[in-house]
N, C-alpha and C positions, 0 to 999 in steps of 0.2 A: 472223233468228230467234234469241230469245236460249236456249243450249244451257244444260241443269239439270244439277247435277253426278249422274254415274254414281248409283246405287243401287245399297246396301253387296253385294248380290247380284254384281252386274254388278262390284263393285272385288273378290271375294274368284274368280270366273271369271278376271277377268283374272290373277289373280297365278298359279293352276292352268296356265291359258295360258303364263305366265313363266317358272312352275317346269319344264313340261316343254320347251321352249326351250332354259333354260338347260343341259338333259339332253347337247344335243345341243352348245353352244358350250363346254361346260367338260368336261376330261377326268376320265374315273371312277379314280378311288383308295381305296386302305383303308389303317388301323390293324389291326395287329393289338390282337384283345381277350384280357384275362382275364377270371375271378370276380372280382372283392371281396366275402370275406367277410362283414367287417364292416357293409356294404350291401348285400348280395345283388344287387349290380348285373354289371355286364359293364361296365368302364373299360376305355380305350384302352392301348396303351403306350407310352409316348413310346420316337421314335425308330424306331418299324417302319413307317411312311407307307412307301407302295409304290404306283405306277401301274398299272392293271391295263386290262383289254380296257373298251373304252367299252362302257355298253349303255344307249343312244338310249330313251327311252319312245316308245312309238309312240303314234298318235290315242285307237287303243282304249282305251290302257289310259289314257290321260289321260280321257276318258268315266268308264272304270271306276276310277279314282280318286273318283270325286264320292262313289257308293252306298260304299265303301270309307272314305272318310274319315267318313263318317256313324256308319258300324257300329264303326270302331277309335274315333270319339269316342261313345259308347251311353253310356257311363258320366256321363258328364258332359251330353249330350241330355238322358237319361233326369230327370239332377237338375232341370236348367232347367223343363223341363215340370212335375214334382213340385213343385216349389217354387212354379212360379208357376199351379199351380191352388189349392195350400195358403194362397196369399195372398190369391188370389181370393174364393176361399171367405171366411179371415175379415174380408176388404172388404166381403164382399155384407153380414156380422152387420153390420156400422155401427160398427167399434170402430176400426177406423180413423179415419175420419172424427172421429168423436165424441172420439175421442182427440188428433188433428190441433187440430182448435177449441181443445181445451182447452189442448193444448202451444201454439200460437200469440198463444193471450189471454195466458198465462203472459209471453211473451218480447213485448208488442206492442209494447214500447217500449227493446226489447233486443233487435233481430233478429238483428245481428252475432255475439252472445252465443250462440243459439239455433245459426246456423251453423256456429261453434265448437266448441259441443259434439260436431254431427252427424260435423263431423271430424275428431274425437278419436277419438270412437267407433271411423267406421269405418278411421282408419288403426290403430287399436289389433289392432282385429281381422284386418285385414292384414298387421302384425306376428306377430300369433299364430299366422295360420295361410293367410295369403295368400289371402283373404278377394278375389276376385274373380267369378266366375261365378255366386255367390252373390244378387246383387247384381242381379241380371238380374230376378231378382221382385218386388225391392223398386221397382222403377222407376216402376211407376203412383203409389207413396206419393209419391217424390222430386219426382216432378214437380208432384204436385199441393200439396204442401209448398212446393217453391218459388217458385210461381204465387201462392199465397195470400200469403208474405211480398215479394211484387215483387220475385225472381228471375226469372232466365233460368231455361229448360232445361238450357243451357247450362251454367251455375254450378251448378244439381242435378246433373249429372255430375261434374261438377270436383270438389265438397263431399263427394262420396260415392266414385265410384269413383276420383277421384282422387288424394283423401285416404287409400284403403286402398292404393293401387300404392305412394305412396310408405311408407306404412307396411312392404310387403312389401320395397320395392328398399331400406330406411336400418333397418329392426326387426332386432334380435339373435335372435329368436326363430323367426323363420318358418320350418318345418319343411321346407318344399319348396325353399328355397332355401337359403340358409345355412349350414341343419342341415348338408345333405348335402354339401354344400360343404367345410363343417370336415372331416369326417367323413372325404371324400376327400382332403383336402389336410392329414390328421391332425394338426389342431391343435384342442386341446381346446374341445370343444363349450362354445356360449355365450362363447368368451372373447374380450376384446376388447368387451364390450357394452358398456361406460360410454362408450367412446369412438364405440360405433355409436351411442348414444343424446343424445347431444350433437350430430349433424349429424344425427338425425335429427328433432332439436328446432329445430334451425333450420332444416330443410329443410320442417317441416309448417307450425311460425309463417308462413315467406314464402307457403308456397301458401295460407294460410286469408288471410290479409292482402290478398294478390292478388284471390281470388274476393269478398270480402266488399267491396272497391273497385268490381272492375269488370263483376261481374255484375251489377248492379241491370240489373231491365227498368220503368224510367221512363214507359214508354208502355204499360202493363197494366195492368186493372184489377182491385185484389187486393180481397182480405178483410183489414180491420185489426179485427174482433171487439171493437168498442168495447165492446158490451155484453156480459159476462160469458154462456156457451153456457152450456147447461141441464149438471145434473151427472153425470159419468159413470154408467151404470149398473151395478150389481153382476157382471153378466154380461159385462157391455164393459170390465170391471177384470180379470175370471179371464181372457177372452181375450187381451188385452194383455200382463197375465204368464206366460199360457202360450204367445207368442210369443218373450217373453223367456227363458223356463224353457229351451225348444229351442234357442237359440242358445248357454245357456251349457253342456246337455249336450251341444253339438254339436263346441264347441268343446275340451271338456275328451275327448270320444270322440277329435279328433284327433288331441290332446298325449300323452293317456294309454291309449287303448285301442286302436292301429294306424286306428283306424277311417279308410273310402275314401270315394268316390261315394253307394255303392251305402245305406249305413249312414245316409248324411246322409236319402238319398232316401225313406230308410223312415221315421224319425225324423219328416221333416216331412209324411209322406203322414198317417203318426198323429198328429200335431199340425190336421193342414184338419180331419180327420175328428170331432176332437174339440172344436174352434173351432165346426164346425158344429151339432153338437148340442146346445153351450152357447149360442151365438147362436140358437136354436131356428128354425134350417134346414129340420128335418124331414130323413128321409133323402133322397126325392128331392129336395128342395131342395137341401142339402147336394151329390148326382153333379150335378145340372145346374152347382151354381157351379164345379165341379171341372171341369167340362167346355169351360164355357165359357173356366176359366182356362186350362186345357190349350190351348186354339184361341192364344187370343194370344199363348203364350208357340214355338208348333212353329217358328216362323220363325228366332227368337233361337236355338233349337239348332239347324236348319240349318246357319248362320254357322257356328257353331262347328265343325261336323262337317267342311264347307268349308276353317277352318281345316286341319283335320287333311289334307286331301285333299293340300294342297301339301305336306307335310313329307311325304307318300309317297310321291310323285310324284320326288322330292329321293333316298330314301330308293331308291328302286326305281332309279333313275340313276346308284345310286353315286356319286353327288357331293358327299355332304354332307364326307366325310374331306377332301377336296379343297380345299372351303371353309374347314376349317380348319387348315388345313395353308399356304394361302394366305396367312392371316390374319396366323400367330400366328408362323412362323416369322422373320418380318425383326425384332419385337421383339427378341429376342437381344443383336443389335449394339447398342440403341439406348443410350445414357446413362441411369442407376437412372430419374430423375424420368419422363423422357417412356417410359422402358417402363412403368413403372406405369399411366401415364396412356393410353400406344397399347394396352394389355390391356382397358382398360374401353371402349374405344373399339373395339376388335376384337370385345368381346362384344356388344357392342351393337349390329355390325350382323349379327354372327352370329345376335342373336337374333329376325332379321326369318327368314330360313329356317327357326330351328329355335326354333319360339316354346314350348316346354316350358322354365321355369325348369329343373325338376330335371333333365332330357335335358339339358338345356345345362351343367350342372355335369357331370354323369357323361360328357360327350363333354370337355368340356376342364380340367379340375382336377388330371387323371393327368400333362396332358402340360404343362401350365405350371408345377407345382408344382416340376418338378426343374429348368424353368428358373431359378426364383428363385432355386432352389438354387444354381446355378450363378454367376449373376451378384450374387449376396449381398444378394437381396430377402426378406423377411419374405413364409413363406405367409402369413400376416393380410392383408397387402396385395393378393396373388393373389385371396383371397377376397372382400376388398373388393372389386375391382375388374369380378370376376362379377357380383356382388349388384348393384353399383349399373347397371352396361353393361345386364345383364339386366334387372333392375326397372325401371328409371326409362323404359327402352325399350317397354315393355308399354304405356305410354301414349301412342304414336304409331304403331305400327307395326301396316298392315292388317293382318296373318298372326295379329293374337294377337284370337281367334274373343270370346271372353269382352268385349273392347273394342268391335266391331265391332257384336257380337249388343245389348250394353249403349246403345251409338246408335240401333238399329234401333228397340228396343223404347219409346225417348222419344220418336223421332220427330225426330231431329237425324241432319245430313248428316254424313259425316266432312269434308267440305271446313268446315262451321261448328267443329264439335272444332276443326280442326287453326286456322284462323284466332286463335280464339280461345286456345288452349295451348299452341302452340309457342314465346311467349317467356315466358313461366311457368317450360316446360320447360327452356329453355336457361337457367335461370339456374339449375334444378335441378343442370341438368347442370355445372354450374359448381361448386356448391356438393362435389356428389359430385369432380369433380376435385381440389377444394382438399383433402378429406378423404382421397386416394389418396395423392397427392404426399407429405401432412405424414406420411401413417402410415408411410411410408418411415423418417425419424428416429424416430419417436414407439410405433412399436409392434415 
């Protein structure tokens, strides 16, 4: 009998199952913490790693992990659902659709071109502001975009969320990564960006070159809109820009107003609402499509919350210091070029445990930075070396909920993901080591 790969459910149990395992095979240690002002964070100290009494997760609280990792991820649930009834909603007015037609007659003889744009876009917005989760509502459009121009599913994930990861793991900008990055390893904010923007120009050229080769799906049958679709209407134009209007307050809420989750969530719950009764929804029209969106999107925040379940489970074991302590400690000895290189490689698999970019900075920036110091590395390079280990990771690794929830909701396995992106990936990975090593001279 031929066996079906797992179900994202059943891969993000298992790893809950791993993480409290590994509770029990790896001994518990800490950092001592400070404040950092400057960030209001709690950073480690390098040099205080201490071994301390092991403490085992037992069954229970692996159980009570699950409802736990749900509630510590609410913030980000709560968006997923919000957003993907808000999209719902303005699916059901027709300005999708009607909008899709028209963009696709536009590009029929330019599809490449049309893929292109889509990632630009969203690595752009990746850069800005680490544009994934986001992305989870946009999925019904992607998919059906990519089906009309003979894409994969496949290739609609690549084009889109693949396109914003690398924007987040090679973008000077992104505030969750980078920012805080500089920030702790105090070297002045944004610098170094020409030279992030140059690897990260060749690192999005190759992934849009890659998808636009080898995604075609040759054996589906699309829509090529020979014939010119009827013209948008007045009402299916105010929705469209008032789609757009929201992403760019939403985006500028980021950079300039602290704005979190919770901000995004309101923002777009007043956006359905207002889709709705331009689209002439009516109001119960209007909760029913909100409802219905709500339904399809509860499972994709599940995922997510699952994510979270293993970094507590990690967290409550005392083990995560452990892990990095493991990790980070034998770089020290090695020769400038391959420590550079074994730090991005340290982060990277660090960041299967502790799949928080910005957690992942504020756990190791404190205590590599006085390495550099030491062995006569460029913090630029330190931070480099996060950014890429962490970002470029986000796109293979089950633990990061936003990836996983992003599968679930197109209706692609992770075994097809990973078939299809793992040598993509590695040449990313490539491209990101070239840019470590040179910034050693160069920066």
């Amino acid at each position: 009998m031929k066996r079906s790969f797992p179900h994202p459910m059943i891969i993000m149990l298992s790893f809950v199952v791993l993480a409290t395992i590994c509770t029990y095979l790896i001994p518990s240690g800490e950092y001592d913490r400070v404040l950092d002002v400057e960030t209001g964070r709690e950073v480690v100290v390098e040099g205080s790693y201490k071994r301390i009494e092991n403490a085992p997760v037992g069954v229970g609280q692996m159980f009570l992990s699950v409802p736990e990792g749900i509630i510590e991820g609410a913030e980000i649930v709560v968006l997923i659902i919000i957003v993907g009834g808000a999209f719902y909603v303005v699916d059901k007015t027709g300005a999708f659709q009607t909008g899709l037609e028209s963009l696709i007659y536009r590009f029929k003889n330019a599809k490449s071109y049309l893929l292109a744009i889509i990632a630009v876009l969203f690595a752009t917005a990746g850069a800005l502001n680490g544009l994934q989760e986001e992305i989870i509502a946009m999925v019904p459009i992607l998919m059906i975009l990519s089906q009309r121009i003979g894409y994969t599913k496949v290739a609609g994930i690549a084009i889109s969320l693949g396109a914003a990861l690398i924007g987040g793991a090679f973008g000077p900008t992104n505030p969750f990564s980078v920012i805080i990055a500089q920030k702790l390893a105090e070297v002045p904010l944004f610098s170094a960006g020409m030279y992030r923007m140059v690897f990260f120009g060749i690192a999005l050229l190759f992934w849009i070159i890659y998808v636009i080769k080898t995604g075609k799906d040759d054996s589906a049958e699309w829509h090529s809109y020979t014939e010119k679709p009827a013209n948008i209407s007045p009402s299916h134009i105010v929705i469209l820009l008032l789609v757009a209007l929201t992403f760019v307050v939403m985006i500028y809420g980021l950079t300039n107003w602290a704005w979190d989750y919770n901000e995004m969530s309101a923002i777009f719950f007043a956006m359905g609402l207002a889709a709705g009764f331009i689209g002439k929804l009516g109001i119960n029209g209007t909760a029913k499509a909100y409802s219905e969106g709500f339904a399809e999107l509860i499972f994709a925040g599940i995922i997510v919350g699952l994510a979270r379940s293993i970094y507590l489970l990690l967290q409550e074991g005392q083990i995560i210091d452990t892990i990095i302590y493991t990790l980070f400690a034998p770089i020290e000895s090695l020769p400038l070029g391959l420590s550079a290189f074994g730090m991005m490689i340290a982060q990277a698999i660090l960041h299967i445990p502790v799949p928080s970019t910005s957690g992942q900075a504020v756990l190791t920036m404190p205590l590599l930075t006085p390495i550099a110091d030491l062995i006569g590395m460029s913090r630029q390079v330190v931070v480099l070396a996060y950014q890429y280990g962490a970002g470029i990771m986000d796109l293979v690794t089950p633990s990061n909920g936003g990836l996983m929830a992003i599968l679930a909701a197109a209706g692609v396995s992770y075994k097809e993901w990973i078939q299809y992106a793992w040598k993509p990936i590695l040449v990313i990975f490539l491209i990101a080591s070239i840019s470590v090593v040179l910034g050693i001279y160069v920066l």
